[in-house]
N, CA, C and O of each residue as an XYZ file, in Angstrom:
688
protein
N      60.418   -171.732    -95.214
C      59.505   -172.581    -95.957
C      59.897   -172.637    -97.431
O      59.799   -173.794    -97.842
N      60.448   -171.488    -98.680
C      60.702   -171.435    -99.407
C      62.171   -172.600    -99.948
O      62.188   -173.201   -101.022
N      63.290   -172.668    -98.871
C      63.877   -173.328    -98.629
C      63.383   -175.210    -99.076
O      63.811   -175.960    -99.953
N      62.322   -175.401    -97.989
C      61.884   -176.268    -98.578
C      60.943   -176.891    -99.569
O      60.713   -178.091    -99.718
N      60.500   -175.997   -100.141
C      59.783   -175.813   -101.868
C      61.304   -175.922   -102.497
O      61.545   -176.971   -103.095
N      61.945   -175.317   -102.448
C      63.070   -175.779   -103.112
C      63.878   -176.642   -103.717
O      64.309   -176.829   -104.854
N      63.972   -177.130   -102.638
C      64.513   -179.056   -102.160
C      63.784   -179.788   -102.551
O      64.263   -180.777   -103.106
N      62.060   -179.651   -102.443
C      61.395   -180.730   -103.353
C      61.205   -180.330   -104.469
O      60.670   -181.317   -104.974
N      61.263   -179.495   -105.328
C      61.198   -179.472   -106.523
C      62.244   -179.657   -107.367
O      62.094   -179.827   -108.577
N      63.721   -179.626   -106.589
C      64.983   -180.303   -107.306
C      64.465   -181.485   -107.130
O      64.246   -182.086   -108.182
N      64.145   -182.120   -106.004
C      64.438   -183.335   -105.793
C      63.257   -184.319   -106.745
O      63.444   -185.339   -107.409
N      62.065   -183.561   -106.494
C      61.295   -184.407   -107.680
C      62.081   -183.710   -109.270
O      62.183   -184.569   -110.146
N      62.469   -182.663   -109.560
C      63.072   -182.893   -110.771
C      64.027   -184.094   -111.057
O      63.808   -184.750   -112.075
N      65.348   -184.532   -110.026
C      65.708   -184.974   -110.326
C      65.107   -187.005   -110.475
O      65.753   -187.883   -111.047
N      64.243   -187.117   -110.018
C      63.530   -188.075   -110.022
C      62.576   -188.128   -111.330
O      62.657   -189.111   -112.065
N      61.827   -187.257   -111.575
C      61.254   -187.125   -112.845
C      61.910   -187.333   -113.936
O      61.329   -187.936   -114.839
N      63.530   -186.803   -114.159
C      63.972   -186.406   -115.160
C      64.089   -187.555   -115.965
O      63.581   -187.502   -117.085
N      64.917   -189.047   -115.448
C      65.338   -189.455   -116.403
C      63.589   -190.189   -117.053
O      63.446   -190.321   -118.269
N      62.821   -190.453   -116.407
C      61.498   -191.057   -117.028
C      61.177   -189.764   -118.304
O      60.917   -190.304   -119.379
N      61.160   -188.820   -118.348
C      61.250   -187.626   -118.980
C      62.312   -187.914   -120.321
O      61.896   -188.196   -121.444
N      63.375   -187.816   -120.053
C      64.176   -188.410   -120.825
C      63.560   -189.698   -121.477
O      63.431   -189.744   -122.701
N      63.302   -190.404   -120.936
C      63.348   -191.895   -121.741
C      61.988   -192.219   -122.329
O      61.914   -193.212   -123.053
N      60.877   -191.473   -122.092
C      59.709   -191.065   -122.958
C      60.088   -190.383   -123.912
O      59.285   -190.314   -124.842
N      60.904   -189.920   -124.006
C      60.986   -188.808   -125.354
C      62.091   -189.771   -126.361
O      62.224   -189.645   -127.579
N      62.658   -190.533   -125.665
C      64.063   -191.384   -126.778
C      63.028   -192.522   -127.103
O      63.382   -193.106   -128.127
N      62.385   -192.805   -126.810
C      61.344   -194.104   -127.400
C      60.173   -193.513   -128.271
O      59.069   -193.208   -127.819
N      60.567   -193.394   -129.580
C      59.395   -192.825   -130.745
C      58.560   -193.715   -130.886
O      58.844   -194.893   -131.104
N      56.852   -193.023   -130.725
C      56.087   -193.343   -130.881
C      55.907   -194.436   -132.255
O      56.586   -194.392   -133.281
N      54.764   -195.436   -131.939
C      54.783   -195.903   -133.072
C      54.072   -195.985   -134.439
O      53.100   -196.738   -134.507
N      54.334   -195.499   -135.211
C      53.209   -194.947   -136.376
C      52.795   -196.213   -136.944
O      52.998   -197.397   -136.675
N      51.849   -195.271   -138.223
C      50.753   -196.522   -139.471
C      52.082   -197.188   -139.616
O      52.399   -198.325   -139.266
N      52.832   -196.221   -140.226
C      54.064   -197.113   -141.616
C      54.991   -197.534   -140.665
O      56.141   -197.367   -141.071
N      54.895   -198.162   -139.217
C      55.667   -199.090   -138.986
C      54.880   -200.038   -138.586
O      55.400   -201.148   -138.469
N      54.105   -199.961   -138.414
C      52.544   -201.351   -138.087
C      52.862   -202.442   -138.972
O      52.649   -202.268   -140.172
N      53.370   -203.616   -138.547
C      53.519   -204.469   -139.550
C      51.879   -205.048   -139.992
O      51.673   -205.947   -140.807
N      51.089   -204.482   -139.429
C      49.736   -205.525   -139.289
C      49.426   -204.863   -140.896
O      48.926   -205.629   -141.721
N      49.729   -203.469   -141.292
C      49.169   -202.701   -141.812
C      50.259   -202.179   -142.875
O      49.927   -201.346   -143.719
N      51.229   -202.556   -142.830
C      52.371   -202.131   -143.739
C      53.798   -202.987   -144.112
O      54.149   -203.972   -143.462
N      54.240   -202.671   -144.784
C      55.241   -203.811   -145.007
C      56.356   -202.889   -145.924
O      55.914   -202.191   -146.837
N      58.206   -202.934   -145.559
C      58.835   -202.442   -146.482
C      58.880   -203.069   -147.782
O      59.096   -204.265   -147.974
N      58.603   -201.951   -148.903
C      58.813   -202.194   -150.112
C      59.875   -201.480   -150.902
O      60.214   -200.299   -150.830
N      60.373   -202.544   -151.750
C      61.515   -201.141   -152.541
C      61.082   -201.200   -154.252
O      61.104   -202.390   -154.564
N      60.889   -200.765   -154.863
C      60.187   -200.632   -156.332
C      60.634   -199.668   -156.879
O      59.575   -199.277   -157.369
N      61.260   -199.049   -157.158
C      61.883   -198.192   -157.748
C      61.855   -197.749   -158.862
O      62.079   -196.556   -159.071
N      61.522   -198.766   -160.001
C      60.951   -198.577   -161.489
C      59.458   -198.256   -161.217
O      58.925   -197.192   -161.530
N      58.853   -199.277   -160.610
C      57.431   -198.775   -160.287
C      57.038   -197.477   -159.721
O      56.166   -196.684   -160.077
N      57.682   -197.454   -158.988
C      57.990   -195.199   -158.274
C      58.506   -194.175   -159.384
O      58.358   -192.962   -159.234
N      58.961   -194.587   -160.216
C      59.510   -193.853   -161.265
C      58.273   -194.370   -162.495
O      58.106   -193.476   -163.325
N      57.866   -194.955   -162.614
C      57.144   -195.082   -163.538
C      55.157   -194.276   -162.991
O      54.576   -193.522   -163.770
N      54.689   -194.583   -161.962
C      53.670   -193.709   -160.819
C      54.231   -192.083   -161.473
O      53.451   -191.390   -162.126
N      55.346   -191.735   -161.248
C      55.626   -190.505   -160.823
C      55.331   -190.019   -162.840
O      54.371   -189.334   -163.189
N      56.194   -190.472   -163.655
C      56.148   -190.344   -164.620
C      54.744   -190.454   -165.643
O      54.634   -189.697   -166.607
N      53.864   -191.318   -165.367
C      52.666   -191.453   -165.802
C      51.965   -190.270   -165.466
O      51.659   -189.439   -166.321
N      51.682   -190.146   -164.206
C      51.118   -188.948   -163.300
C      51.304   -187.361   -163.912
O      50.600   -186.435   -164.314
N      52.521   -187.645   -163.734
C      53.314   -186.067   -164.469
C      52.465   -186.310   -166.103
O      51.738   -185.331   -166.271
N      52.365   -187.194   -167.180
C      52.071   -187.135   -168.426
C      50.540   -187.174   -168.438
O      50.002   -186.685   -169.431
N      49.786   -187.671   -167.507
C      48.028   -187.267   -167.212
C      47.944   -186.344   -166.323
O      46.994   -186.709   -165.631
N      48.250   -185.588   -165.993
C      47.854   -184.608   -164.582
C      47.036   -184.251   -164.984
O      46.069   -184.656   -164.339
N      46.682   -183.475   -166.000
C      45.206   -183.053   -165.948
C      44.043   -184.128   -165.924
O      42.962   -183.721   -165.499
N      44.101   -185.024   -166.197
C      43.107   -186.415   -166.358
C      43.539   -186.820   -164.914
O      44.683   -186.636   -165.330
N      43.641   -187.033   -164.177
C      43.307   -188.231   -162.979
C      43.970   -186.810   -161.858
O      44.629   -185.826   -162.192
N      43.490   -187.208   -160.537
C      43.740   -186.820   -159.274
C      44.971   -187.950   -158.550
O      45.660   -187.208   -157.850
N      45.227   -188.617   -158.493
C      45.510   -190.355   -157.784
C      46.000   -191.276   -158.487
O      45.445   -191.803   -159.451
N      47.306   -191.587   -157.956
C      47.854   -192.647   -159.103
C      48.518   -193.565   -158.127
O      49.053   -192.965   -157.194
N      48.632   -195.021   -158.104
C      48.902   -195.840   -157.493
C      49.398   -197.532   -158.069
O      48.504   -197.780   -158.878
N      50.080   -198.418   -158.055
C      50.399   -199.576   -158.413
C      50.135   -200.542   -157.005
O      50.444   -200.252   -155.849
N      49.618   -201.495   -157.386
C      49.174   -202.833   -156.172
C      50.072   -203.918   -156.447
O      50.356   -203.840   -157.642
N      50.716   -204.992   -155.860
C      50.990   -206.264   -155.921
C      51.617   -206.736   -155.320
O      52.253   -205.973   -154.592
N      51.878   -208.058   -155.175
C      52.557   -208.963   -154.407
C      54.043   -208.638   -154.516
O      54.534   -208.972   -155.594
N      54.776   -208.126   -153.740
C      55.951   -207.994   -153.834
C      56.684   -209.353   -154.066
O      55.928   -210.324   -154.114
N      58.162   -209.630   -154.234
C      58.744   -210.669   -154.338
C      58.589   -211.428   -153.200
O      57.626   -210.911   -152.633
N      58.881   -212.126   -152.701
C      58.874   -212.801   -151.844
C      58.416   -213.151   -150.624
O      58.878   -213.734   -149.643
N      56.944   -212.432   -151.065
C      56.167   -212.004   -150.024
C      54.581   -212.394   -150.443
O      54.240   -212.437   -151.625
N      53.821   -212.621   -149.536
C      52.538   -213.036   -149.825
C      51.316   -211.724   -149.562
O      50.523   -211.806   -150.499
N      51.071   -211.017   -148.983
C      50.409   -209.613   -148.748
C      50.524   -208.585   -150.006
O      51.570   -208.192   -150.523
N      49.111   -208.227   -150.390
C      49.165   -207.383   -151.923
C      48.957   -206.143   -151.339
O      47.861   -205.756   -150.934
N      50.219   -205.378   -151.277
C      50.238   -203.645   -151.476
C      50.777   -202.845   -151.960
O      51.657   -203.116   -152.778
N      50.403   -201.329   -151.589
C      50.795   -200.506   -152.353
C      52.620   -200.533   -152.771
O      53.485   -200.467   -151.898
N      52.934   -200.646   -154.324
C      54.378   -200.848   -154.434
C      54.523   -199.635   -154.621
O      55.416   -199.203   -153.892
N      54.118   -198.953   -155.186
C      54.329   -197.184   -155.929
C      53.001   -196.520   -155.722
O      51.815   -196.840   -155.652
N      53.692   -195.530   -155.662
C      52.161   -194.328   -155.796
C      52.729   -192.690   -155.411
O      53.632   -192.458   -154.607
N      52.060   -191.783   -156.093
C      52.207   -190.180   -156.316
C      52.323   -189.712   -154.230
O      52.850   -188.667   -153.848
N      51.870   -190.488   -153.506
C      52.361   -190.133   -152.258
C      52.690   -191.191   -151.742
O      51.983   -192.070   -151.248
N      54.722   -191.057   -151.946
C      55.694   -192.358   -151.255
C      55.239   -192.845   -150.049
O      55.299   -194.074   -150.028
N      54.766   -192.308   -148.939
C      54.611   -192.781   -147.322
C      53.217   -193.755   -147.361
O      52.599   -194.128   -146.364
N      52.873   -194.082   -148.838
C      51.640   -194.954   -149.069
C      52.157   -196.113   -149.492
O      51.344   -197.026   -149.641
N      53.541   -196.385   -149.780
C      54.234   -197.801   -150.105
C      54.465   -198.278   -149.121
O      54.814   -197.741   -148.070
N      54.266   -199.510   -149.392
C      54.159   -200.460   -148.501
C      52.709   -200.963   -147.783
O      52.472   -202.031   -147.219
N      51.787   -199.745   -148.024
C      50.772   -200.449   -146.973
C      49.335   -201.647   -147.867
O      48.989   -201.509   -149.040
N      48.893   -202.476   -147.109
C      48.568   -203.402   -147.496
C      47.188   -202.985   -148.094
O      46.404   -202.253   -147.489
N      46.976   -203.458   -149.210
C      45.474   -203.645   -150.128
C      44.654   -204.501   -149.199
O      44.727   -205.664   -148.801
N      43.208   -202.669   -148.853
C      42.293   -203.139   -148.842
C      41.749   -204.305   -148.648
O      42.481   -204.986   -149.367
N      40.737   -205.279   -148.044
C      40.044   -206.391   -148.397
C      39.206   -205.679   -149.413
O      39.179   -206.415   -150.399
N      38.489   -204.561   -149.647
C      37.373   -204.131   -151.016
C      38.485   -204.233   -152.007
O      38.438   -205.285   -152.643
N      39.347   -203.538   -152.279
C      40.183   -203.561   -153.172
C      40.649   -205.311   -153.511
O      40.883   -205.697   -154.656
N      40.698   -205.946   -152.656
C      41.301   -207.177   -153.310
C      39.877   -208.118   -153.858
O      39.838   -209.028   -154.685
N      38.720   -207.475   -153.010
C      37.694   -208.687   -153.862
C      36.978   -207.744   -155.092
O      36.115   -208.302   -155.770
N      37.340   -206.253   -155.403
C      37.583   -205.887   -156.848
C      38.496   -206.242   -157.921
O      38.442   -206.199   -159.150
N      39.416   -206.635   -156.989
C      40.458   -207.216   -158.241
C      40.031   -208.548   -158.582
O      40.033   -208.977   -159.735
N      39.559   -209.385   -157.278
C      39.325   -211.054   -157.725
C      37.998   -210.583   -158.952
O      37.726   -211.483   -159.747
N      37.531   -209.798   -159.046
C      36.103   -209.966   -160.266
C      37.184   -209.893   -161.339
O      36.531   -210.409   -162.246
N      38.458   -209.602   -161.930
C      38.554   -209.454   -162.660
C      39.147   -208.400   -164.132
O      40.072   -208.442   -164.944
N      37.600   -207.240   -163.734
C      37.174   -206.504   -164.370
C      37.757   -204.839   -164.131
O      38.300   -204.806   -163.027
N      37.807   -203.572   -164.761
C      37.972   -202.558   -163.924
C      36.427   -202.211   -163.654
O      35.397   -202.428   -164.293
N      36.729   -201.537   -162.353
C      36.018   -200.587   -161.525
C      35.919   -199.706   -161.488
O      36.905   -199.034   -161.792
N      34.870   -199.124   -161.156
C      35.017   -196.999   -161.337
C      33.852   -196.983   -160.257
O      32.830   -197.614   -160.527
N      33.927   -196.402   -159.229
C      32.753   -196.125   -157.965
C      33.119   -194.474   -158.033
O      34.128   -193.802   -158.247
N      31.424   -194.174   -157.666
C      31.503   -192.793   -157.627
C      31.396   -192.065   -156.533
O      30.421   -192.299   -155.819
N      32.523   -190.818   -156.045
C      32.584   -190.298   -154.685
C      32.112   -189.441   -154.478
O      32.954   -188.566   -154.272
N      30.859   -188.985   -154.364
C      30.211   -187.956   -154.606
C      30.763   -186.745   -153.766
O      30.747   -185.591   -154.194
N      31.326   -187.162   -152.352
C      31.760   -185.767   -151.646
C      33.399   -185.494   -152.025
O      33.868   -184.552   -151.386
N      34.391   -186.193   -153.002
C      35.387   -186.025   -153.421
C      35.582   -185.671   -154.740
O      36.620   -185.552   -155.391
N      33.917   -185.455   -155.157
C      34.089   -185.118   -156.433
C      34.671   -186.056   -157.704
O      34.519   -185.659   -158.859
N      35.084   -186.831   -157.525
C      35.913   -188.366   -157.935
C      35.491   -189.444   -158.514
O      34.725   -190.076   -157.786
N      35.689   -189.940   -159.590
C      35.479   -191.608   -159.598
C      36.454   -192.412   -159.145
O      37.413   -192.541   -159.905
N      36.481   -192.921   -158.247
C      37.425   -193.830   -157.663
C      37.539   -195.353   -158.977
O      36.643   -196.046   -159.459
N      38.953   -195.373   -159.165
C      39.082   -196.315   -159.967
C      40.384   -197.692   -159.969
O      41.606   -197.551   -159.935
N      39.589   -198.960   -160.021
C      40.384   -200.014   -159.944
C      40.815   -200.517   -160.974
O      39.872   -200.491   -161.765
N      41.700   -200.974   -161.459
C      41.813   -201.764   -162.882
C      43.232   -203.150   -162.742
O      44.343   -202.942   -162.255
N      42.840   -204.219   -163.203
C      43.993   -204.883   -163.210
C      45.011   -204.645   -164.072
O      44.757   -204.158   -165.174
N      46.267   -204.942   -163.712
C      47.175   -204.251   -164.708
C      48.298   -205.953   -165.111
O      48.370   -207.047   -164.550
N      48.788   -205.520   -165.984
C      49.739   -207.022   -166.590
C      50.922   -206.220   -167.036
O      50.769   -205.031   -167.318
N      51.874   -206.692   -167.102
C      53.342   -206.251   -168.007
C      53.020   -206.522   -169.320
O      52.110   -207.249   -169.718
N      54.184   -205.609   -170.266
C      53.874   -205.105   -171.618
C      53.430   -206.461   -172.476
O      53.136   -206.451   -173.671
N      53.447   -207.710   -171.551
C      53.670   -208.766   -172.744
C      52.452   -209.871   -172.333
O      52.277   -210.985   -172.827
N      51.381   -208.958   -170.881
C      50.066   -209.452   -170.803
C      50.687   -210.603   -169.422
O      49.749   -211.185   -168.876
N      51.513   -210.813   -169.084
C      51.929   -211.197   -168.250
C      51.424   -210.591   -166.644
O      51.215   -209.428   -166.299
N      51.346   -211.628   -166.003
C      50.591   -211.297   -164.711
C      51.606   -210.841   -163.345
O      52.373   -211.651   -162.824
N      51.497   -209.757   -162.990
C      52.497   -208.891   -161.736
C      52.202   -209.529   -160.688
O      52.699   -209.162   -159.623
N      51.681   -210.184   -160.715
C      51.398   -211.226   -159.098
C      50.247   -210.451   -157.953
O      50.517   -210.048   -156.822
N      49.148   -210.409   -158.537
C      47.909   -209.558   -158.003
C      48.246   -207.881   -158.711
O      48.417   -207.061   -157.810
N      48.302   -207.586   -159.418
C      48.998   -206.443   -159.908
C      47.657   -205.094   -160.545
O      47.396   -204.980   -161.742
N      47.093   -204.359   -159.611
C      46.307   -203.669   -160.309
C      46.941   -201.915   -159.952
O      47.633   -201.444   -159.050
N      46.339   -201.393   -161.067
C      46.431   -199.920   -160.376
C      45.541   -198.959   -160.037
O      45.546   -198.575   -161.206
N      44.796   -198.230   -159.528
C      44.167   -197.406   -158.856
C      44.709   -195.799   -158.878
O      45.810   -195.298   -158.650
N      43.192   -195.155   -159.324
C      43.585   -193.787   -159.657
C      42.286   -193.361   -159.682
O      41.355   -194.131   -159.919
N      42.094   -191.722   -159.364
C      41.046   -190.936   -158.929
C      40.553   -189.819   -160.350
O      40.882   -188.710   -160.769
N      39.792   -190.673   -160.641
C      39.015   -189.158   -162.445
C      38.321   -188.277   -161.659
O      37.483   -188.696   -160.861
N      38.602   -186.906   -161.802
C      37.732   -185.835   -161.169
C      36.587   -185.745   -162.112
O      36.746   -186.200   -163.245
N      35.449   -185.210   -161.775
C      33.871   -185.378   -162.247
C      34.144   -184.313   -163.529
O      33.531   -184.482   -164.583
N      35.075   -183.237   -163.372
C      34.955   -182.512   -164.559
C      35.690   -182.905   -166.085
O      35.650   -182.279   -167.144
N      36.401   -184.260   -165.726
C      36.847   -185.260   -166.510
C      35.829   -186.182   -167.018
O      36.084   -186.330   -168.213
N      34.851   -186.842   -166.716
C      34.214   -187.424   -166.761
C      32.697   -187.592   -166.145
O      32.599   -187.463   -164.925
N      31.611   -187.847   -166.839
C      30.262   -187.122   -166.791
C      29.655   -188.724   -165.812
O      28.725   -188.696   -165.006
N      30.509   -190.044   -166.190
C      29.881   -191.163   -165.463
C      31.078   -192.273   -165.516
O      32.142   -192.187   -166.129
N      30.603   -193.330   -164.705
C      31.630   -194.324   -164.798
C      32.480   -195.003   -165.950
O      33.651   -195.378   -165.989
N      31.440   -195.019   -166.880
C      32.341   -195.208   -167.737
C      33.338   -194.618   -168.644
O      34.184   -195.322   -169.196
N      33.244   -193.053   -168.850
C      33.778   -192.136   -168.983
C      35.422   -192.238   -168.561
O      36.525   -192.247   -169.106
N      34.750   -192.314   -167.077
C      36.169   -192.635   -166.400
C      36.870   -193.367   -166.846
O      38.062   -193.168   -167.082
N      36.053   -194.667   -167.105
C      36.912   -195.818   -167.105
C      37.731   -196.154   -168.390
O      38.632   -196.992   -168.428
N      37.276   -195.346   -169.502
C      38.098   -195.293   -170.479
C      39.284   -194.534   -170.742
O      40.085   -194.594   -171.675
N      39.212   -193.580   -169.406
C      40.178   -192.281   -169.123
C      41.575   -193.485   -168.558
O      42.743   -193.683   -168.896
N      40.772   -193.969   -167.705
C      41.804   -195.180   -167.019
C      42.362   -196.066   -167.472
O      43.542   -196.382   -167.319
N      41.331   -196.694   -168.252
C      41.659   -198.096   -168.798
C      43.092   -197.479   -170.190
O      43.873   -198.221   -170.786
N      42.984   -196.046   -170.308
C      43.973   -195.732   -171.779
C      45.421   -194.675   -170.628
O      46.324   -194.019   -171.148
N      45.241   -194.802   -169.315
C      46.573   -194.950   -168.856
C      46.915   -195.835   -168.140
O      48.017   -195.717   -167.605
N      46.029   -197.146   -167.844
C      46.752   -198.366   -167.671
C      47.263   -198.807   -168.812
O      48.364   -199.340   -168.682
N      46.878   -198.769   -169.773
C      47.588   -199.364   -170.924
C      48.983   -198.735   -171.527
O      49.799   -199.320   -172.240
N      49.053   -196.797   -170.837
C      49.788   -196.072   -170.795
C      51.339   -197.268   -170.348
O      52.301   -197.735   -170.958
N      50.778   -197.321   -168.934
C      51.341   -198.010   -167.766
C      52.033   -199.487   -168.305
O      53.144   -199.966   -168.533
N      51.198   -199.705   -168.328
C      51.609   -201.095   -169.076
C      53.010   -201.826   -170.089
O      53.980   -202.558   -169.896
N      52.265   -200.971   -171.403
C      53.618   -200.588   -172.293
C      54.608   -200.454   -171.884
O      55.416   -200.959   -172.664
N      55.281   -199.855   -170.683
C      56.409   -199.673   -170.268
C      56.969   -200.738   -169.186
O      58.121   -200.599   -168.774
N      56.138   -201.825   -168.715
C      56.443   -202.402   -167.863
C      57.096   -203.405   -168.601
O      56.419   -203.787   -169.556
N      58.776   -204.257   -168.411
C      59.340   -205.188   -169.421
C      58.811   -206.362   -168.661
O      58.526   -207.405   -169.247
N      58.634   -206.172   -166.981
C      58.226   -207.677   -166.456
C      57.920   -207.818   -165.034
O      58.276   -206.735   -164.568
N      57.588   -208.336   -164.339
C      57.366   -208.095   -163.076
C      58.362   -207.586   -162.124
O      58.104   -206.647   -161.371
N      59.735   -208.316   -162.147
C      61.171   -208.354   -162.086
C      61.516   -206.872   -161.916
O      62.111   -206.138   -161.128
N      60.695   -206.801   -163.295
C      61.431   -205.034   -163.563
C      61.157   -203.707   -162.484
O      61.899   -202.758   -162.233
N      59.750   -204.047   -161.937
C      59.195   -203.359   -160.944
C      60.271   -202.725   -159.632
O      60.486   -201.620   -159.135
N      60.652   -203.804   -159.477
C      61.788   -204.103   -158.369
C      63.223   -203.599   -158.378
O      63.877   -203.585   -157.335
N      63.925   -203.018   -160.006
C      65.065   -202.787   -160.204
C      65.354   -201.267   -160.147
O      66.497   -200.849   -160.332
């Protein structure tokens, strides 16, 4: 009898195997390849400029991020931000009908401790990035209320800004 426990368990191994095999060579498919939900971006000044801002406020903000229309593309998302595997993915609908007001934003997160903050952003010469805002997180011990925040923000978007020569530049 052992004999034939034997024989079927090669024999379903060898039947199992290659489906076995070929589940494992076909990678699952994640967020950041979802086109519904993400899109490749390359920004490179903008990633270097995220990273560099960030590093010169760390103690002031939690969250640092850049929004906009990439070149040649119609969908507004993340171009840069302090965690890379967040480029590319697409802005919010809240986030985009905060940006259509205009104005910056500061909402308060009470279980993150946080003011969550929106602001539109322009290149050094007031020039428009093509939906272009940035987004960043004031911890509460930074700031006592929204507006607090928002002056924390609004003086490193302008940080931000200054250094941007043009939309173009984002991209190089």
């Amino acid at each position: 009898m052992s004999i034939i426990k034997g024989i079927l368990i090669c024999s379903l191994s060898l039947v199992l195997a290659p489906s076995v095999m070929l589940a494992q060579a076909k990678p699952a498919k994640s967020a950041s390849q979802d086109p519904s939900t993400y899109m490749h971006v390359n920004a490179p000044f903008a990633q270097a400029l995220v990273l560099k801002v960030k590093a010169a406020h760390d103690d002031q903000i939690v969250k640092l991020g850049i929004h906009a229309v990439p070149p040649s593309e119609t969908d507004n998302v993340i171009i840069a931000n302090i965690t890379p595997s967040k480029n590319g993915k697409k802005s919010s609908p809240t986030d985009l009908e905060k940006l259509a007001a205009g104005k910056p934003v500061a909402v308060r997160i009470d279980k993150d401790k946080v003011f969550d903050l929106l602001i539109p952003m322009t290149d050094a010469k007031g020039r428009d990035l093509d939906g272009g805002f940035v987004v960043m997180e004031v911890p509460y011990s930074k700031a006592n209320n929204e507006e607090e925040a928002l002056k924390i923000g609004v003086a490193i978007r302008d940080d931000m800004q200054s250094q941007i020569p043009s939309k173009k530049a984002l991209y190089k």
